[in-house]
C-alpha positions as CSV (number, residue, x, y, z in Angstrom):
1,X,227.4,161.3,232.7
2,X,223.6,161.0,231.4
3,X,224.7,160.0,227.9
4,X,227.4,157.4,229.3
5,X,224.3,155.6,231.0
6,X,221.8,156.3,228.3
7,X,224.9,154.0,226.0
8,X,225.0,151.5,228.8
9,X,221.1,150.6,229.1
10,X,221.0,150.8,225.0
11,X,224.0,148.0,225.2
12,X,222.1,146.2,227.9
13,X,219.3,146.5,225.4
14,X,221.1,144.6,222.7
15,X,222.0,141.9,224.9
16,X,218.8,141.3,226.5
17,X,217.4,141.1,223.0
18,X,220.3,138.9,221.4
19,X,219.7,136.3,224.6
20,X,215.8,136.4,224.3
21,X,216.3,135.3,220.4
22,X,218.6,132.3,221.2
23,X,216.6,131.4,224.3
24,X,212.9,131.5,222.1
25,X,214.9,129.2,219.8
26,X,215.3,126.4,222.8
27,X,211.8,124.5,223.5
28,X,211.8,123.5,227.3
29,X,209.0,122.2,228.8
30,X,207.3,123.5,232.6
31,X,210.3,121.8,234.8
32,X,213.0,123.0,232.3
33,X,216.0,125.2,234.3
34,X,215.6,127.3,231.5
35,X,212.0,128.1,232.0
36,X,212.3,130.6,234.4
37,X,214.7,132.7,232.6
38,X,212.4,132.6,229.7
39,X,209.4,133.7,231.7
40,X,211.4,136.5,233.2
41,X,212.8,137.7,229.6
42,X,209.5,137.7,228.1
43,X,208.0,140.1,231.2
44,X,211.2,142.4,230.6
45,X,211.0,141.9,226.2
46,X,206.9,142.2,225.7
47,X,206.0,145.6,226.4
48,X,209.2,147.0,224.2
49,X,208.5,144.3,221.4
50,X,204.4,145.6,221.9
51,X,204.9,148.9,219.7
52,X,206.8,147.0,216.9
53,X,204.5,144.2,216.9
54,X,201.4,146.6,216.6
55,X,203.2,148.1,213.5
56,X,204.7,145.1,211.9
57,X,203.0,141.7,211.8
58,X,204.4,139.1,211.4
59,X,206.1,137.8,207.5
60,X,204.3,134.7,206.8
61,X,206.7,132.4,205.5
62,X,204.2,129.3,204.4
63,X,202.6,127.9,207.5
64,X,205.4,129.5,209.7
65,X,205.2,133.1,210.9
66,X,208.2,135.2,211.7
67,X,208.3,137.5,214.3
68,X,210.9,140.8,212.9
69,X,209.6,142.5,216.1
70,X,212.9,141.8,217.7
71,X,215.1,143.3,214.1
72,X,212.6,146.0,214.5
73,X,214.3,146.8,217.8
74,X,217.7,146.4,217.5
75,X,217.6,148.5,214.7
76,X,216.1,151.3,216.6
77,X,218.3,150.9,219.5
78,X,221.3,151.2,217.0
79,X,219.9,154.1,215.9
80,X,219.4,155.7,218.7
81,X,223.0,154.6,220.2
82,X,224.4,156.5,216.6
83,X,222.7,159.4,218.4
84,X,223.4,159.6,221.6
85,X,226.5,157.4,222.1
């Protein structure tokens, strides 16, 4: 029963990170309909993205910087769903 809900929230995990991705992706502006989601999904993604981000800056790509917090994650949640799921 435990490790049927620990696999649940792990696939809730992945989703919640796959939708934050395509979400940071789309620029809205303060009125946007999509703004509030956002808002809402980085309170939820931050303080699980914090750890990685401490450990792994981000890979400076020219003048661009990319953020592999969120591969960081979804790696470990794949690990830990080969574990327990």
């Amino acid at each position: 029963m435990l490790t049927l809900l620990i696999c649940q929230l792990l696939d809730l995990a992945v989703w919640v990170v796959l939708i934050w991705v395509v979400l940071s992706w789309i620029p809205t502006t303060a009125g946007h309909p999509l703004q509030s989601a956002k808002d809402v999904l980085n309170r939820v993604m931050n303080p699980m993205l914090r750890p990685f981000r401490n450990f792994l800056p981000p890979l400076r790509m020219g003048t661009v910087g990319v953020d592999l917090s969120p591969l960081a994650l979804l790696v470990t949640v794949f690990i830990l769903e080969g574990i327990f799921c």
